[in-house]
Predicted model as a PDB file, atoms N, CA, C, CB and O in Angstrom, pLDDT in the B-factor column:
MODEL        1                                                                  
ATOM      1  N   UNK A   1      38.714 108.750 206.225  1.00 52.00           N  
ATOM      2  CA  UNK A   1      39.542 108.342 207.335  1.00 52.00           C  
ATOM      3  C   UNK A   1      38.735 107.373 208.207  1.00 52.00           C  
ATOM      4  CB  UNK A   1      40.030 109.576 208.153  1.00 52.00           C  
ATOM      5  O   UNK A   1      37.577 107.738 208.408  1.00 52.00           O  
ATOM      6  N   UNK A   2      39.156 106.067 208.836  1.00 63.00           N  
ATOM      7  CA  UNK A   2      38.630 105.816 209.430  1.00 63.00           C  
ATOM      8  C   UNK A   2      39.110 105.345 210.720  1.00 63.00           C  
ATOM      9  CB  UNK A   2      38.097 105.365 208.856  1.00 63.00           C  
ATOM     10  O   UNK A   2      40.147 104.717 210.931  1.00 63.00           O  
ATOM     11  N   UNK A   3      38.098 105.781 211.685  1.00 64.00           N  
ATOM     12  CA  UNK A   3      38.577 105.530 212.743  1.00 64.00           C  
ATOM     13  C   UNK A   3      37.565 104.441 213.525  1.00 64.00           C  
ATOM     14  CB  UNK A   3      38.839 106.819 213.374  1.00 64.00           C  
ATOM     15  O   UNK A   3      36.336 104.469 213.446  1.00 64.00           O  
ATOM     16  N   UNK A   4      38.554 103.233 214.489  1.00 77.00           N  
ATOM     17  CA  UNK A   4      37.752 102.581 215.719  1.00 77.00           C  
ATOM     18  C   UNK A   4      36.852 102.809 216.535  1.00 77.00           C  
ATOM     19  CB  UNK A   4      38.256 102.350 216.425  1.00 77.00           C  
ATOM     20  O   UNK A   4      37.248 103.171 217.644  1.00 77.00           O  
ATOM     21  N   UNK A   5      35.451 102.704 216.342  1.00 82.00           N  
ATOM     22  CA  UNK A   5      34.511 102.803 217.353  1.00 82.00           C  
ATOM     23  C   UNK A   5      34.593 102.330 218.318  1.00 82.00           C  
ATOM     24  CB  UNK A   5      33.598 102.538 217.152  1.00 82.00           C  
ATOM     25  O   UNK A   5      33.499 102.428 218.874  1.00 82.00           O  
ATOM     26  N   UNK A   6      35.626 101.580 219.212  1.00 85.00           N  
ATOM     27  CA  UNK A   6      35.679 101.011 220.489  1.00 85.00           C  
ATOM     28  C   UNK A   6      37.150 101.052 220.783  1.00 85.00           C  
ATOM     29  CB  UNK A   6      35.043  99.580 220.567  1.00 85.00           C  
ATOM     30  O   UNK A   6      38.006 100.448 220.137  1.00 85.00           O  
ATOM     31  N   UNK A   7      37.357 101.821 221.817  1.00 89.00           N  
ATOM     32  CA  UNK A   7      38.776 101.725 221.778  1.00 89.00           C  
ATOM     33  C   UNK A   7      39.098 101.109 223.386  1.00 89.00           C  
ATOM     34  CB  UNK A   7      39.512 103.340 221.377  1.00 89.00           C  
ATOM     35  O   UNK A   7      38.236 100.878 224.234  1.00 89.00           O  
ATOM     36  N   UNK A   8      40.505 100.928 223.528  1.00 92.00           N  
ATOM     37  CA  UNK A   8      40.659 100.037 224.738  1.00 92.00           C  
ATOM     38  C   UNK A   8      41.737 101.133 225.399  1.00 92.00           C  
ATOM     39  CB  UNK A   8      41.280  98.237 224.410  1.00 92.00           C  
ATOM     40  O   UNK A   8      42.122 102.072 224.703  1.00 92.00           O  
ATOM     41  N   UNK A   9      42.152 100.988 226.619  1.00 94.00           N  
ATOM     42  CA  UNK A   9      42.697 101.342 228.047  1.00 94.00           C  
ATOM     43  C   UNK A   9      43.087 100.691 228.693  1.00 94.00           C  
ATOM     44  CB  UNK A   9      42.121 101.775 228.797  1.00 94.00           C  
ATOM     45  O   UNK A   9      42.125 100.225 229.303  1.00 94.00           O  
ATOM     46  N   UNK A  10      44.276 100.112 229.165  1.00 94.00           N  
ATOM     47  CA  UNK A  10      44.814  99.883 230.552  1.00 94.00           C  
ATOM     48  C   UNK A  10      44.906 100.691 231.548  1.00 94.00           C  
ATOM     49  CB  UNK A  10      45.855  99.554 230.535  1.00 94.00           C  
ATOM     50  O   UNK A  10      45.697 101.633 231.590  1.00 94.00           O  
ATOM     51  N   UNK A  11      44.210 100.426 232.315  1.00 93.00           N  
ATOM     52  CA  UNK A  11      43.787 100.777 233.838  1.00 93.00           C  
ATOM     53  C   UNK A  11      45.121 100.497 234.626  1.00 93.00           C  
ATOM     54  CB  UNK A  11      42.416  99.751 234.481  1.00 93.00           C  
ATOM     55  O   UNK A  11      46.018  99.714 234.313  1.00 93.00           O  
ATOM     56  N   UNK A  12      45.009 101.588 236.073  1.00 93.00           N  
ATOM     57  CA  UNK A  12      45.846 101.587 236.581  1.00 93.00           C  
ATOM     58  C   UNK A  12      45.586 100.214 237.668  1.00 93.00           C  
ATOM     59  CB  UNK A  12      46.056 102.937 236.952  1.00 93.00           C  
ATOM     60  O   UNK A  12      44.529 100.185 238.299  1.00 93.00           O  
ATOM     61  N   UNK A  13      46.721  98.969 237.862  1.00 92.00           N  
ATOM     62  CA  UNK A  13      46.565  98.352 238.613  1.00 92.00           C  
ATOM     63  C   UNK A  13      47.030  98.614 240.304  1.00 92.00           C  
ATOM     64  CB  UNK A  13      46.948  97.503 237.981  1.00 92.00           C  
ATOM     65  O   UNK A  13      48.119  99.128 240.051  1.00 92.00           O  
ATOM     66  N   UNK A  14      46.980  98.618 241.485  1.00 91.00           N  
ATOM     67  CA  UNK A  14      47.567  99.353 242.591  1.00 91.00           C  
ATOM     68  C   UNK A  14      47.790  97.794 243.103  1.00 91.00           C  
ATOM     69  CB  UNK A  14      46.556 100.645 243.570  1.00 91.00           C  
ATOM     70  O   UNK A  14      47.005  96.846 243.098  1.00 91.00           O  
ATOM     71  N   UNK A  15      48.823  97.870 243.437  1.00 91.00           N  
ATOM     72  CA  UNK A  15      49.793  96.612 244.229  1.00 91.00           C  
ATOM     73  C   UNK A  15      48.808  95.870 245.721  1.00 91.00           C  
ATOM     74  CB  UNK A  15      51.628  97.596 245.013  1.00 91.00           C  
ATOM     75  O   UNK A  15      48.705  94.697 246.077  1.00 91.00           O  
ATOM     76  N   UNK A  16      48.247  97.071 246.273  1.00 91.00           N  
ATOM     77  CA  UNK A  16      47.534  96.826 247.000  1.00 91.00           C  
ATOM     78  C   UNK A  16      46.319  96.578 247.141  1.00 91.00           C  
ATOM     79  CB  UNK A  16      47.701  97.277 247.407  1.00 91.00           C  
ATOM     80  O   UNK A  16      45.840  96.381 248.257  1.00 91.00           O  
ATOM     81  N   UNK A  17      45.163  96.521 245.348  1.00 88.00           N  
ATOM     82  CA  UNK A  17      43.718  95.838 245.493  1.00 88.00           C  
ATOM     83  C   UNK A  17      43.428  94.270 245.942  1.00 88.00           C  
ATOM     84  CB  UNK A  17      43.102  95.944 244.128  1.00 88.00           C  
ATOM     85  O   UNK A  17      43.892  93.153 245.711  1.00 88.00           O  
ATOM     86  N   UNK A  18      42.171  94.997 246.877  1.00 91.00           N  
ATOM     87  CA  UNK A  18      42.037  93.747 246.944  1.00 91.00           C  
ATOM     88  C   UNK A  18      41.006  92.970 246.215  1.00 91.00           C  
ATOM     89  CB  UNK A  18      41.957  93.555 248.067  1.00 91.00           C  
ATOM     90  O   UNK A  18      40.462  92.018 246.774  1.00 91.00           O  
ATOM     91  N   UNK A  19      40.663  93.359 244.847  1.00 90.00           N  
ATOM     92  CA  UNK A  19      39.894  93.041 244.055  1.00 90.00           C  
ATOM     93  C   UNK A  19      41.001  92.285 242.816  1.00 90.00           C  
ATOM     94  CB  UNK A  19      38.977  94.334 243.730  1.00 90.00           C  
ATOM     95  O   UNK A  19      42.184  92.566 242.624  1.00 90.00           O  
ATOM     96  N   UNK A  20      40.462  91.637 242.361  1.00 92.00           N  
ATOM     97  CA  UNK A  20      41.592  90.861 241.016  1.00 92.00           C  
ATOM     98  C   UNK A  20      41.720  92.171 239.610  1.00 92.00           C  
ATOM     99  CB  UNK A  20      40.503  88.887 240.092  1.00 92.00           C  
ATOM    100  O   UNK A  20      40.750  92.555 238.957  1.00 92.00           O  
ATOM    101  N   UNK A  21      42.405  92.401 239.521  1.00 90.00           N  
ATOM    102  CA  UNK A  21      42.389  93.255 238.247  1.00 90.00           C  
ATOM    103  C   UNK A  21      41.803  93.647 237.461  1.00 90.00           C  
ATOM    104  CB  UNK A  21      42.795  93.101 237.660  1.00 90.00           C  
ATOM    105  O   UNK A  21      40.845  92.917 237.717  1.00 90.00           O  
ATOM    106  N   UNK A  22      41.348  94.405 236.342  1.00 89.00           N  
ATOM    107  CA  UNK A  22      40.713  94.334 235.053  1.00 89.00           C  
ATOM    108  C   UNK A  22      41.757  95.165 234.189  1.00 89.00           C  
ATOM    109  CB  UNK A  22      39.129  94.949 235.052  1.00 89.00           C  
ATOM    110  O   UNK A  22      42.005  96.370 234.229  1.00 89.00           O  
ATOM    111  N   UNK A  23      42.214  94.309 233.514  1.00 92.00           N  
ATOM    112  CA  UNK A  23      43.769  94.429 232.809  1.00 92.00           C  
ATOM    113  C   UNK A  23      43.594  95.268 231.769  1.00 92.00           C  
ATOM    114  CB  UNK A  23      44.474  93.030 232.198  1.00 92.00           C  
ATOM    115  O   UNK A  23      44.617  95.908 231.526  1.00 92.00           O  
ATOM    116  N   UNK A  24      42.250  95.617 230.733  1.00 92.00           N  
ATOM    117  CA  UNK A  24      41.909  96.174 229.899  1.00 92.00           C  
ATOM    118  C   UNK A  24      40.664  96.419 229.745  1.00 92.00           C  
ATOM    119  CB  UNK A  24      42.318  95.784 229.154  1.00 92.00           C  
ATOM    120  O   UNK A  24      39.880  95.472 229.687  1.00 92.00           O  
ATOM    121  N   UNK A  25      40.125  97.999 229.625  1.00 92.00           N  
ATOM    122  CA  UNK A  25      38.909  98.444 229.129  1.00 92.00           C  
ATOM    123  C   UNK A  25      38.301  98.903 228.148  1.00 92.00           C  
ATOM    124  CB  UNK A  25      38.669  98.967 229.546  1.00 92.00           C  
ATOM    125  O   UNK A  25      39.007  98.607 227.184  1.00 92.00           O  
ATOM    126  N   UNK A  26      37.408  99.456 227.790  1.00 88.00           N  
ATOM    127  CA  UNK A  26      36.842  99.696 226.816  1.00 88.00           C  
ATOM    128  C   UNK A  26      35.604 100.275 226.608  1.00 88.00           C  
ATOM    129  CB  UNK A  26      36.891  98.886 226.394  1.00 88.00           C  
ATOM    130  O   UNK A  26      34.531  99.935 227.107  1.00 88.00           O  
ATOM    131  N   UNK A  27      35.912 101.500 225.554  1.00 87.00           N  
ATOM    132  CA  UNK A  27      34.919 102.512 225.347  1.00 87.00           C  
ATOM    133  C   UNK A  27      34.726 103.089 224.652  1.00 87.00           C  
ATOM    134  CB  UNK A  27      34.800 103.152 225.824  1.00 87.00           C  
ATOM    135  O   UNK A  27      35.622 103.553 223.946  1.00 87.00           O  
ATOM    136  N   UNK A  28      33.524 103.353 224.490  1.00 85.00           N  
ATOM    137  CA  UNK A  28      33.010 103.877 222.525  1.00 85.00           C  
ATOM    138  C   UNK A  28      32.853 105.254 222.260  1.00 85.00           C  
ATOM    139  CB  UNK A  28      31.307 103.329 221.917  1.00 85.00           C  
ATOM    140  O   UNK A  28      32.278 106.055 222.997  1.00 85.00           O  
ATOM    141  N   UNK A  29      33.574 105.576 220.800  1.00 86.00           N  
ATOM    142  CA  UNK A  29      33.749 106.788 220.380  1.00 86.00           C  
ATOM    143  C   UNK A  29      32.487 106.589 219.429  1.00 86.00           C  
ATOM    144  CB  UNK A  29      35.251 107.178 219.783  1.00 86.00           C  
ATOM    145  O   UNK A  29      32.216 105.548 218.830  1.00 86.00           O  
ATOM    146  N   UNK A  30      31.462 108.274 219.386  1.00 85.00           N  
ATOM    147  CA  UNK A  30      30.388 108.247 218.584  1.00 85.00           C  
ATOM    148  C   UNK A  30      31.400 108.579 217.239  1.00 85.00           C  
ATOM    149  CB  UNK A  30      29.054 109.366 219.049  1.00 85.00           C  
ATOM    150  O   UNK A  30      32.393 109.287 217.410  1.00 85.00           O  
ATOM    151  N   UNK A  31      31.037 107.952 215.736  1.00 83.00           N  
ATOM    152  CA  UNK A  31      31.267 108.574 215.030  1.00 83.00           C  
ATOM    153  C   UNK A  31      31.682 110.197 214.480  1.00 83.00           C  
ATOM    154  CB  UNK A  31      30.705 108.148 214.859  1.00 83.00           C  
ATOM    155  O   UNK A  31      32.534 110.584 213.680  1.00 83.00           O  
ATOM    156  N   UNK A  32      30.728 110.875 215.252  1.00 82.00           N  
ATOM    157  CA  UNK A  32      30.333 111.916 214.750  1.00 82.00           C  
ATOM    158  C   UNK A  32      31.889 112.818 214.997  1.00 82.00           C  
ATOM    159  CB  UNK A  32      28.853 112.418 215.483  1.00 82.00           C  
ATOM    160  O   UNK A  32      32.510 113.551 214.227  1.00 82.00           O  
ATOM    161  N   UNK A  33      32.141 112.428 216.283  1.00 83.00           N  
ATOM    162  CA  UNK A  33      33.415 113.328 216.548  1.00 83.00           C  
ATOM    163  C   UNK A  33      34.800 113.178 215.611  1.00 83.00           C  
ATOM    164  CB  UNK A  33      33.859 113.011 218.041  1.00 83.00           C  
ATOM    165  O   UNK A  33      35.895 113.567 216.018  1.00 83.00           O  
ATOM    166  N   UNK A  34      34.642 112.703 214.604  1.00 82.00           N  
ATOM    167  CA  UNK A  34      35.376 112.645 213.724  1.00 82.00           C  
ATOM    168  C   UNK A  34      35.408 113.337 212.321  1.00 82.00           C  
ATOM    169  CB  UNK A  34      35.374 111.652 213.686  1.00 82.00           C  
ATOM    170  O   UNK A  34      36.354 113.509 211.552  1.00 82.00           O  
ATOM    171  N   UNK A  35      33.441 113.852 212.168  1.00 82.00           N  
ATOM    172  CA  UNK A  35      33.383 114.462 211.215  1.00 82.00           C  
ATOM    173  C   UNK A  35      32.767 115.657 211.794  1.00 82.00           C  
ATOM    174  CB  UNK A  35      32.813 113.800 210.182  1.00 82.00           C  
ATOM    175  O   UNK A  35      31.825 115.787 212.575  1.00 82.00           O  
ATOM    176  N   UNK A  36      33.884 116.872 210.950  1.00 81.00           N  
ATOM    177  CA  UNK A  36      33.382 118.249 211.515  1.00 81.00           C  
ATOM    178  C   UNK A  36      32.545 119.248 210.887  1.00 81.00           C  
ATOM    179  CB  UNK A  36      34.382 118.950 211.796  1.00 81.00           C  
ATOM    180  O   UNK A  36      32.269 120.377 211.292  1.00 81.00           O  
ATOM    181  N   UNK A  37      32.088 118.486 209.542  1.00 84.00           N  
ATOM    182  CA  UNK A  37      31.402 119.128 208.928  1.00 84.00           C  
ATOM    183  C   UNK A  37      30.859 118.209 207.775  1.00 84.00           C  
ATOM    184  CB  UNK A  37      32.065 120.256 208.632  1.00 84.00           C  
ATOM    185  O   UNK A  37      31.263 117.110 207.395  1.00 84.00           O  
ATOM    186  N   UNK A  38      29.927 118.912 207.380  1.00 81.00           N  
ATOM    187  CA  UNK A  38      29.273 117.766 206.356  1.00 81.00           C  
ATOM    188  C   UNK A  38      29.970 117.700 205.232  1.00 81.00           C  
ATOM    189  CB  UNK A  38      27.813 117.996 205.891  1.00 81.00           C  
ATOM    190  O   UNK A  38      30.227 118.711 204.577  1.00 81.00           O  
ATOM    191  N   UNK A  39      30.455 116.173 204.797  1.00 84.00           N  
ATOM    192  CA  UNK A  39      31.130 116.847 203.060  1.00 84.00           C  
ATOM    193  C   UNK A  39      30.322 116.449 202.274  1.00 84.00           C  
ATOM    194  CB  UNK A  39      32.662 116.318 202.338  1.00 84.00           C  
ATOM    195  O   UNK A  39      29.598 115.470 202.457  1.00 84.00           O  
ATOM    196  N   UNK A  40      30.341 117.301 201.091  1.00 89.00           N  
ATOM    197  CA  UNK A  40      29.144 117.207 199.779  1.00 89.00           C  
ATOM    198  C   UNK A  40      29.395 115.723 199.686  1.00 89.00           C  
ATOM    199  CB  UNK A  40      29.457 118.213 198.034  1.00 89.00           C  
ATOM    200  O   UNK A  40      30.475 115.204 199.967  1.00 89.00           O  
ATOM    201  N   UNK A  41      27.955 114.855 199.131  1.00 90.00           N  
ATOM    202  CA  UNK A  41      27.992 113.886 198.346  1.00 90.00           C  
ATOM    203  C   UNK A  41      28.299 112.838 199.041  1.00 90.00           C  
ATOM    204  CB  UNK A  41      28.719 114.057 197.374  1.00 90.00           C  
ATOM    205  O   UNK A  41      29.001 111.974 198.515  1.00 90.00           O  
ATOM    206  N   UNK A  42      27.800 112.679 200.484  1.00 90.00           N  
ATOM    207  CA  UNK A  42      28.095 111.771 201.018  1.00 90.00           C  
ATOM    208  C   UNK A  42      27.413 111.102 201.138  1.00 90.00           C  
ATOM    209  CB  UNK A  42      28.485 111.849 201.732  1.00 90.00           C  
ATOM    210  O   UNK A  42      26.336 111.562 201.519  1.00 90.00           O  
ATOM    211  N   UNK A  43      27.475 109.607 200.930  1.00 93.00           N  
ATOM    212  CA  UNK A  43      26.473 108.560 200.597  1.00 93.00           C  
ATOM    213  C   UNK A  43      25.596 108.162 201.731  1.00 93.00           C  
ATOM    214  CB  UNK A  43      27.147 107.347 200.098  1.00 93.00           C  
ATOM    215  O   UNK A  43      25.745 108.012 202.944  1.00 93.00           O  
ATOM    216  N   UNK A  44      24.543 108.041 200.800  1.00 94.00           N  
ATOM    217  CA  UNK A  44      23.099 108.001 202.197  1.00 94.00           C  
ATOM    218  C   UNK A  44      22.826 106.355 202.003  1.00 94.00           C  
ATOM    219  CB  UNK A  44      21.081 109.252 201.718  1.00 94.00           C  
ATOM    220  O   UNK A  44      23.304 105.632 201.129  1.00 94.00           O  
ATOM    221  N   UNK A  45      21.894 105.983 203.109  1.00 95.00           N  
ATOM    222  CA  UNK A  45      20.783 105.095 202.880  1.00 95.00           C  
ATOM    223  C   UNK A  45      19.842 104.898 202.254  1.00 95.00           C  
ATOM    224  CB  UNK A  45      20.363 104.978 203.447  1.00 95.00           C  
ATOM    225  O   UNK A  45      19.492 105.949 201.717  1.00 95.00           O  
ATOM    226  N   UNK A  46      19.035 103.866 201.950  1.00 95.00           N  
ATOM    227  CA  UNK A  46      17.474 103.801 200.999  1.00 95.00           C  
ATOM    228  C   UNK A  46      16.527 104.328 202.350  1.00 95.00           C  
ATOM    229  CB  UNK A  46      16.859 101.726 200.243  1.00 95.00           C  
ATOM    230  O   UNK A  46      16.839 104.181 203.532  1.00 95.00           O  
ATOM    231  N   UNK A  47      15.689 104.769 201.992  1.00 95.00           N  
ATOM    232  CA  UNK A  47      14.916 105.032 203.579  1.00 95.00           C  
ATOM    233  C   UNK A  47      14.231 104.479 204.556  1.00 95.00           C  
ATOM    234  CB  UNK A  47      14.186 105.673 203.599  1.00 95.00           C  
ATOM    235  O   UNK A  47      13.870 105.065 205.576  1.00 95.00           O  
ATOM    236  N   UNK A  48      13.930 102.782 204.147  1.00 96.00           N  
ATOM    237  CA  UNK A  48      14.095 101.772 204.809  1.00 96.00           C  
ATOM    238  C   UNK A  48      15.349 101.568 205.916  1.00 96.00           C  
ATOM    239  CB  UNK A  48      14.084 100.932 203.869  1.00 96.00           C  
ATOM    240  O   UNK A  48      15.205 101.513 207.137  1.00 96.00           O  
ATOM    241  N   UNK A  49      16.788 101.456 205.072  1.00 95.00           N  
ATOM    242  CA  UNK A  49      17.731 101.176 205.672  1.00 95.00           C  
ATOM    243  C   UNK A  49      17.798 102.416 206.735  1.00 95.00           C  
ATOM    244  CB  UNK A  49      18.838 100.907 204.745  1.00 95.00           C  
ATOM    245  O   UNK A  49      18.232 102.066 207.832  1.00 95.00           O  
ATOM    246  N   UNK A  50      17.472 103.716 206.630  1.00 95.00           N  
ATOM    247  CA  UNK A  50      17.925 104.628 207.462  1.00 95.00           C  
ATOM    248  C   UNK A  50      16.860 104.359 208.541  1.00 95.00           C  
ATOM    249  CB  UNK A  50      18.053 106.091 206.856  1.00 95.00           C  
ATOM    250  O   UNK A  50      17.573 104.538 209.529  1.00 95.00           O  
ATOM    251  N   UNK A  51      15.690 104.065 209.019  1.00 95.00           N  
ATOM    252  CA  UNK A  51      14.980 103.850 209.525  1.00 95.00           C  
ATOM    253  C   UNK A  51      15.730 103.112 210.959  1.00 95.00           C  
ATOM    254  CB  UNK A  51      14.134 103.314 208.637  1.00 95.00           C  
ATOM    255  O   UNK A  51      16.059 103.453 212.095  1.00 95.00           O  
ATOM    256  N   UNK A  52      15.765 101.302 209.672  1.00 93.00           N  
ATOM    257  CA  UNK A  52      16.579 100.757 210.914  1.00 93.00           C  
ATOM    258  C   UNK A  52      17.812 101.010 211.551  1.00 93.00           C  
ATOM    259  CB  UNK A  52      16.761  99.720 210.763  1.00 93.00           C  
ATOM    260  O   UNK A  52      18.060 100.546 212.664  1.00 93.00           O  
ATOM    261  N   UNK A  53      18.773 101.868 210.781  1.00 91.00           N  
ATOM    262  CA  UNK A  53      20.169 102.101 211.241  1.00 91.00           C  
ATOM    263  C   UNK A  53      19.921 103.361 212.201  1.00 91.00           C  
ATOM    264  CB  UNK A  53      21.303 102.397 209.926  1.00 91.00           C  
ATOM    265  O   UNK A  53      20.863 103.658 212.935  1.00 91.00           O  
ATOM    266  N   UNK A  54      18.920 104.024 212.264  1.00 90.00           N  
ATOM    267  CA  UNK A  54      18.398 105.263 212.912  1.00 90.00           C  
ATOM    268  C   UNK A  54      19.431 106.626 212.757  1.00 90.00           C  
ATOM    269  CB  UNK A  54      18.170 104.886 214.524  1.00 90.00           C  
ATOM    270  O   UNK A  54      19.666 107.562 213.521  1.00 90.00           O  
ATOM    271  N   UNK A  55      20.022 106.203 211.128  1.00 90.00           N  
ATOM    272  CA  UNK A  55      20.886 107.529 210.299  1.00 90.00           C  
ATOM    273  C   UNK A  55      20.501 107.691 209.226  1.00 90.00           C  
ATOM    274  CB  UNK A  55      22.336 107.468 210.029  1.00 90.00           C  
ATOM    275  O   UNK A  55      20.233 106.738 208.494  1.00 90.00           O  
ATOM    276  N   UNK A  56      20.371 108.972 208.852  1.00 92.00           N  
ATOM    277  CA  UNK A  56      20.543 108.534 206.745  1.00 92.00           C  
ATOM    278  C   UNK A  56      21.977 108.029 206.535  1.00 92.00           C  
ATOM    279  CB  UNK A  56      20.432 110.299 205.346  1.00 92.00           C  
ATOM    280  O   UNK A  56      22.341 107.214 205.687  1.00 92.00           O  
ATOM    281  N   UNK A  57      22.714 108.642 207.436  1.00 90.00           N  
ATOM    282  CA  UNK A  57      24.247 108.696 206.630  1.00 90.00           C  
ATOM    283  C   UNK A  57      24.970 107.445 207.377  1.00 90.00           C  
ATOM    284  CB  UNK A  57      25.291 110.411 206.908  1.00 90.00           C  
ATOM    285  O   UNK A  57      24.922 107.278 208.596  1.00 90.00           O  
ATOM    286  N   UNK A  58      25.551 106.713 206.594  1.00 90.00           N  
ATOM    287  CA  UNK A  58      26.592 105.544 206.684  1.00 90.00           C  
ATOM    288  C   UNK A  58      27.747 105.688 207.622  1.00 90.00           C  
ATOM    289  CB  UNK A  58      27.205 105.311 205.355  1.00 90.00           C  
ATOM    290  O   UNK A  58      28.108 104.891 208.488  1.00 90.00           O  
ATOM    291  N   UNK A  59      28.334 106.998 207.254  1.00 87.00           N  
ATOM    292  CA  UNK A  59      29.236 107.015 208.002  1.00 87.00           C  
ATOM    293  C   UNK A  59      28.627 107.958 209.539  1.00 87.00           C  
ATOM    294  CB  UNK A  59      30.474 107.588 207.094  1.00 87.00           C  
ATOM    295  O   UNK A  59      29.547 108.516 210.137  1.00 87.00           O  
ATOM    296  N   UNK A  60      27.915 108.053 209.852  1.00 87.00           N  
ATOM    297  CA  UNK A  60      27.272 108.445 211.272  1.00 87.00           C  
ATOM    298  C   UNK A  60      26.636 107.196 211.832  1.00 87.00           C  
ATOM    299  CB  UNK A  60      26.089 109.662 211.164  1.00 87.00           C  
ATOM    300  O   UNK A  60      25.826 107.367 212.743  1.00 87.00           O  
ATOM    301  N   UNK A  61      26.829 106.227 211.510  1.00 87.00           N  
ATOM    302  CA  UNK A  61      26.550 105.027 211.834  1.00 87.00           C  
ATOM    303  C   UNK A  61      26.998 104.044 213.055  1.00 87.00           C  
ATOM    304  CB  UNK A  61      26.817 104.593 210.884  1.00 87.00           C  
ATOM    305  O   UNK A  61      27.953 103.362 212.680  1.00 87.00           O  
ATOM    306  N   UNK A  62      26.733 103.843 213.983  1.00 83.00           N  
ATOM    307  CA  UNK A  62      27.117 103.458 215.136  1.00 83.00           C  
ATOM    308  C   UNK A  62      26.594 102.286 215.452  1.00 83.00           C  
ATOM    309  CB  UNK A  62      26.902 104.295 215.999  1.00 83.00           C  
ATOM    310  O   UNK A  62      25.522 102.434 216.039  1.00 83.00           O  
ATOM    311  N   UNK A  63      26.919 101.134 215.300  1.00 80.00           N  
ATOM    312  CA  UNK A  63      26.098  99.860 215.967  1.00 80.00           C  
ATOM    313  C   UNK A  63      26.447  99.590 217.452  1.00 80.00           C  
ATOM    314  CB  UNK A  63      26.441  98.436 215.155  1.00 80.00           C  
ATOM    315  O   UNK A  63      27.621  99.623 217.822  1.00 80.00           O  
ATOM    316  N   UNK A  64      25.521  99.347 218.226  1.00 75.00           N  
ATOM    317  CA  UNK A  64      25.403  99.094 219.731  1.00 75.00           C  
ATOM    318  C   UNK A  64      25.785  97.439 219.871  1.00 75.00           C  
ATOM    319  CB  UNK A  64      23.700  99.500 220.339  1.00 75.00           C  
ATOM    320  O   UNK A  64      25.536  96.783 218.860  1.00 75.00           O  
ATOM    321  N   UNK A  65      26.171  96.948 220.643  1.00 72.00           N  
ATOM    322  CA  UNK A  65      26.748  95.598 221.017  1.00 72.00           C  
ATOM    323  C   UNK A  65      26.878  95.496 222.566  1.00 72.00           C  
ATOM    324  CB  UNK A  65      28.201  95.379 220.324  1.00 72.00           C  
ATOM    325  O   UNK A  65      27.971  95.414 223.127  1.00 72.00           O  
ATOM    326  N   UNK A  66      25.781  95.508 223.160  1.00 74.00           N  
ATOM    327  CA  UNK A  66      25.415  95.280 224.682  1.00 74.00           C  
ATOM    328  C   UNK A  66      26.444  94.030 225.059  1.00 74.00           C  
ATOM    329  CB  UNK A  66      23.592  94.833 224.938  1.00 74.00           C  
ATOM    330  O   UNK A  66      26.436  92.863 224.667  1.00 74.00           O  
ATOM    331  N   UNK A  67      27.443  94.812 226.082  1.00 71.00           N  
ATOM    332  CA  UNK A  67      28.515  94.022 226.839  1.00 71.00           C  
ATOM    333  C   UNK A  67      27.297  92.942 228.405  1.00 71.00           C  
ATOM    334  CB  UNK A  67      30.027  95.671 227.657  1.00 71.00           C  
ATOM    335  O   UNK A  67      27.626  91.853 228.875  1.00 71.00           O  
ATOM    336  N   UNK A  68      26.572  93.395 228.630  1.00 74.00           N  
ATOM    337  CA  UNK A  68      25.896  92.495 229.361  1.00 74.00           C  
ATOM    338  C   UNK A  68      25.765  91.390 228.957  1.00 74.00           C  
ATOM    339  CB  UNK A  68      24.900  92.796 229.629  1.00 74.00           C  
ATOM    340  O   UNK A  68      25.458  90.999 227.831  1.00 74.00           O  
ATOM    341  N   UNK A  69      26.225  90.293 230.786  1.00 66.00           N  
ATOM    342  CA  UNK A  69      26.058  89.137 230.037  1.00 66.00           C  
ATOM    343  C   UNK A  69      26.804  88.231 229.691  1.00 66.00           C  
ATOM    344  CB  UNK A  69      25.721  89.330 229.208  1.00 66.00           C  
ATOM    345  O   UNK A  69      26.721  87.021 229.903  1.00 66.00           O  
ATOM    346  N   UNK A  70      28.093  89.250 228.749  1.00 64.00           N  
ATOM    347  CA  UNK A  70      29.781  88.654 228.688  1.00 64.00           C  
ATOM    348  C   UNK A  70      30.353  88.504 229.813  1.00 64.00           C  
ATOM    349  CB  UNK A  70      30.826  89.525 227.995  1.00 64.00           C  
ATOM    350  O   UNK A  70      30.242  89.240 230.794  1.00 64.00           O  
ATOM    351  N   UNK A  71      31.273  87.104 229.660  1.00 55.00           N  
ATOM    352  CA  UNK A  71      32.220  87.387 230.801  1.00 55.00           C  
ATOM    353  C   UNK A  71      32.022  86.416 231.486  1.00 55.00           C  
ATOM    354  CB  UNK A  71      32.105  88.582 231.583  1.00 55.00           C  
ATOM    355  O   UNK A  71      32.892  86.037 232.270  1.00 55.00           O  
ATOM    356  N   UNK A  72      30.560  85.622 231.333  1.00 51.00           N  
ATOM    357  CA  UNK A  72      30.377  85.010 232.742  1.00 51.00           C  
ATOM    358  C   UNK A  72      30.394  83.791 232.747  1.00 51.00           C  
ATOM    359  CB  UNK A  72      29.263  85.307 233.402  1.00 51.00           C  
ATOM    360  O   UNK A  72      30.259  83.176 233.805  1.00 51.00           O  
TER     361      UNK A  72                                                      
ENDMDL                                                                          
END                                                                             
């Protein structure tokens, strides 16, 4: 199954900010909460690759993408 690691939100806008909007947000689901248990035979990394991915397992895999910065 797979599911979106970043999912989005519309925020409540109030008629009365006096700040300009932010029409849509966004926020990251860890993998893990999707798998509730280990299933047999699930494909690993070489142990190089797990090193840098900082998983053995593929699908516990989470890449970071620093929002700093954007936007401006």
């Amino acid at each position: 199954m797979n599911h979106p690691q970043e999912r989005v939100y519309t925020p409540f806008i109030g008629p009365f900010d006096p700040c300009p909007p932010i029409t849509h947000k966004t926020y990251s689901t860890p993998p893990q909460l999707f798998i509730h248990f280990q299933p047999p035979n699930l494909p690993q990394f070489s142990p190089m690759e797990a090193l840098r991915h900082g998983t053995l397992w593929p699908a516990l895999y989470s890449p970071y993408e620093s929002k700093w910065g954007k936007g401006r």
